[in-house]
Structure formats: structure tokens, C-alpha cells
C-alpha positions, -999 to +999 in steps of 0.1 A: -619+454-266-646+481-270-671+490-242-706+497-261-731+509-238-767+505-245-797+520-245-832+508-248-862+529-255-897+525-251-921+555-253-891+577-250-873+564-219-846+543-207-858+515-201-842+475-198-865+444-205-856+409-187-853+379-212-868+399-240-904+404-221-921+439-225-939+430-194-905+428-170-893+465-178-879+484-151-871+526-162-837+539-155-843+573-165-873+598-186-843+610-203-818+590-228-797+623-236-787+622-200-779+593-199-759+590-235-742+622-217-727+605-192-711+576-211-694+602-237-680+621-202-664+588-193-643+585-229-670+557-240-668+564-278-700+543-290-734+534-282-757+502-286-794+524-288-823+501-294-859+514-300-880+485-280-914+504-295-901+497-328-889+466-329-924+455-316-943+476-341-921+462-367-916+499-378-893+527-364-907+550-335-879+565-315-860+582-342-866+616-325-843+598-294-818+588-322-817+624-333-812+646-302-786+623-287-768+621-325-768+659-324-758+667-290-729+639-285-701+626-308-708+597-299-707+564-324-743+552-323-758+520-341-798+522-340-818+487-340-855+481-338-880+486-363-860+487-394-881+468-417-883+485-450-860+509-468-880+538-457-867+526-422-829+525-430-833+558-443-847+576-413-820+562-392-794+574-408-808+610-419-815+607-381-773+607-372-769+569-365-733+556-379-748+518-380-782+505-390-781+473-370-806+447-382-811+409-374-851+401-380-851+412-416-815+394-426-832+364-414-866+366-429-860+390-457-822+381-472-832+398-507-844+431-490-815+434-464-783+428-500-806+454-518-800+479-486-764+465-483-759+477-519-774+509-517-763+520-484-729+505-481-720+468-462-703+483-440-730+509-426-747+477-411-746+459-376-758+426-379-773+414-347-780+376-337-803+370-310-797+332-303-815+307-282-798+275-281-774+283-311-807+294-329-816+327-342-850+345-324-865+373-340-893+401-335-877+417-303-873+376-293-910+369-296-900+341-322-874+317-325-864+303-357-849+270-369-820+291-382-789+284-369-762+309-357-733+295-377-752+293-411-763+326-405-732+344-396-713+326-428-736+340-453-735+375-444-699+373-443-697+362-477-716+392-489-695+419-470-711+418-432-678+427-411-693+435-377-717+410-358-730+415-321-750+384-307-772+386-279-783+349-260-814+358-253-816+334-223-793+353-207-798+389-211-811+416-185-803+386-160-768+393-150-757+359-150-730+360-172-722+358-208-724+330-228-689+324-232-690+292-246-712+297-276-690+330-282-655+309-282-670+283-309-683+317-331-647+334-330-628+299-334-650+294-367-648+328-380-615+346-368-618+370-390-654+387-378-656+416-355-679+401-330-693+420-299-706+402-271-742+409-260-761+398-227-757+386-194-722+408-182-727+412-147-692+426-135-661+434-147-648+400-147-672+393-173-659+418-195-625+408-188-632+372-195-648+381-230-617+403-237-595+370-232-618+348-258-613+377-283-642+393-283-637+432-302-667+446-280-687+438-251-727+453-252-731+464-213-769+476-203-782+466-171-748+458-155-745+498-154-781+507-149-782+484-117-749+498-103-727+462-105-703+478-132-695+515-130-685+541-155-650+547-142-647+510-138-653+515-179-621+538-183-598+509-180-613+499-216-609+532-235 
């Protein structure tokens, strides 16, 4: 199983939101470079980097973040928030991210997201899930939908999607665990996904409980930031 730190930005920073709420966000650090920095020192080959301006404006604003970290690490990144046209998934990759990860627009846009899938390559895309009781939210989580997870992740399957990371949003930035139980019934349904775990991992026994399920990568953000996981604790992974 893969460790994929992440990194959420807002105005520039480091920041980590609580439940999805702009108004519970705590800084970690001015500067997401360092930061990125560090988990590349430790072996960590990817990075989960989410632009929290973005996904509110419903337009991409941290690219500039994207680009200094793509150009001064090797690592892996996949860039969420904000991508809402085509316009969008351009900048992100011209910016250096490997994966365009989207979730609002698959939901509420399916024609626009398999024109981008076309032109850009299935494979160049994360889909991401944000679920609240099995149902997919949207808009940074400032919506919930009557979409649910399972009907969502077997359509984009069918068109190519191989990588999936879902986030309970009732759980995240809380450090109360993940949501193991909704993540066995996705991997016994669809065995063949690469799923990544999202949310809640508050120790390393969380991590090591999602390896055992089956999970191919674990999304760790807070658990880092507030010192309950640290990065050589991370090396066993690599």
C-alpha cells in the first residue's frame, strides 16, 4: 500500500479544514514547498495537493503552488480543486501535476468530464468520491447529492477510470479513524479498482488496518500535521 501525503492550500498555505468547513482551518506552514520537501526526503513518492481556494471558487487558483513544488521535487502529484472546465485541466497539467483528480464535475457534468477523458487520456485522471452516508457531496462538501457511491464508481469504470480515492467526509480532519466499513463493501464489489483511502487515519494502525482490507493507498493529512503519525513511521510503507 502506498502512503500519499496531502496538501491543502488556501491563499498559498498549508492549511487542513475539519469536516470540510473553511471556517475550522488551522495553518501548518506559509510554505507548501517545505513541506512537499520533506515528504520526498522520507522516500514518499507521491502527493495528494488540493487547492481549497479553488475548489470553492469553482475555478483553479493555486496553480503557481502546483508549479514550484512540480519543478523542485520528483514527486508524483495529483492536483484537485477548481477544475471545472477544460481550460482548468489544462493548467494543471502544463503546471507539472501527473493526475488531474476530479469528483464535482464527474458528478454533475458526465459529458464534459469523457470529453477531457478522451482528449487527455483516462488514465491522467484521479477520480475522487467524497461520500456522506454512501452518498456522493460535492463543491469542496458544501453539497450532498442523492448519488450513490456504488453507481458512481461503476460508471466510470466502465469508461476507463482505474484509480478512485474516496474521502467520508464525516470523518475527515477528525482523526477518528477511517471508514473501514464502507471501504471493504467498495473493494469487495469492484476488486479490480485501485482505491485509496481518504479521511479519518489517525495512527499507524489505521493505515495498517486499511492495508489488510486491500486498500492500494491511504491519503494521510492531519495525522502528520498534528504529530500522531510521523514521517519515519511512513518508511515502513515505501
Amino acid at each position: 500500500m502506498e502512503i500519499i501525503p496531502a496538501i491543502d492550500i488556501i491563499e498559498g498555505k498549508c492549511v487542513r479544514l475539519t469536516e470540510g468547513d473553511y471556517s475550522q482551518k488551522k495553518i501548518y506552514n506559509e510554505h507548501p514547498l517545505e513541506v512537499a520537501k520533506q515528504f520526498e526526503d522520507v522516500g514518499l513518492k507521491r502527493l495528494h495537493l488540493v487547492d481549497l481556494d479553488g475548489a470553492k471558487a469553482g475555478a483553479v487558483k493555486n496553480w503557481k503552488v502546483l508549479e514550484s513544488i512540480a519543478s523542485k521535487t520528483n514527486l508524483v502529484i495529483d492536483f484537485g480543486g477548481g477544475i471545472k472546465q477544460e481550460k482548468d485541466v489544462s493548467i494543471v497539467f502544463d503546471s507539472g501535476a501527473a493526475l488531474a483528480t476530479v469528483g464535482s464535475v464527474a458528478v454533475k457534468d458526465k459529458d464534459s468530464f469523457l470529453s477531457w477523458m478522451k482528449k487527455f487520456g483516462a488514465d491522467k485522471f484521479l477520480l475522487g468520491a467524497d461520500v456522506k452516508n454512501e452518498k456522493i457531496a460535492v463543491g469542496g462538501w458544501l453539497e450532498t447529492t442523492n448519488v450513490w457511491i456504488y453507481d458512481f464508481i461503476e460508471q466510470y469504470m466502465e469508461e476507463g477510470v482505474k484509480q478512485l480515492f474516496c474521502t467520508d467526509v464525516s470523518k475527515d480532519g477528525k482523526l477518528e479513524g477511517p471508514s473501514l466499513k464502507l471501504y471493504e463493501a467498495i473493494l469487495e464489489r469492484f476488486d479490480k479498482l485501485h482505491f485509496i483511502a481518504s479521511g479519518g487515519v489517525s495512527n499507524m494502525k489505521d493505515l495498517e488496518d486499511l492495508r489488510a482490507i486491500g486498500c492500494a493507498g491511504a491519503i494521510v493529512g492531519k495525522a502528520i500535521y498534528e504529530n500522531r503519525i510521523s514521517l519515519d513511521d511512513l518508511k515502513q510503507f515505501n
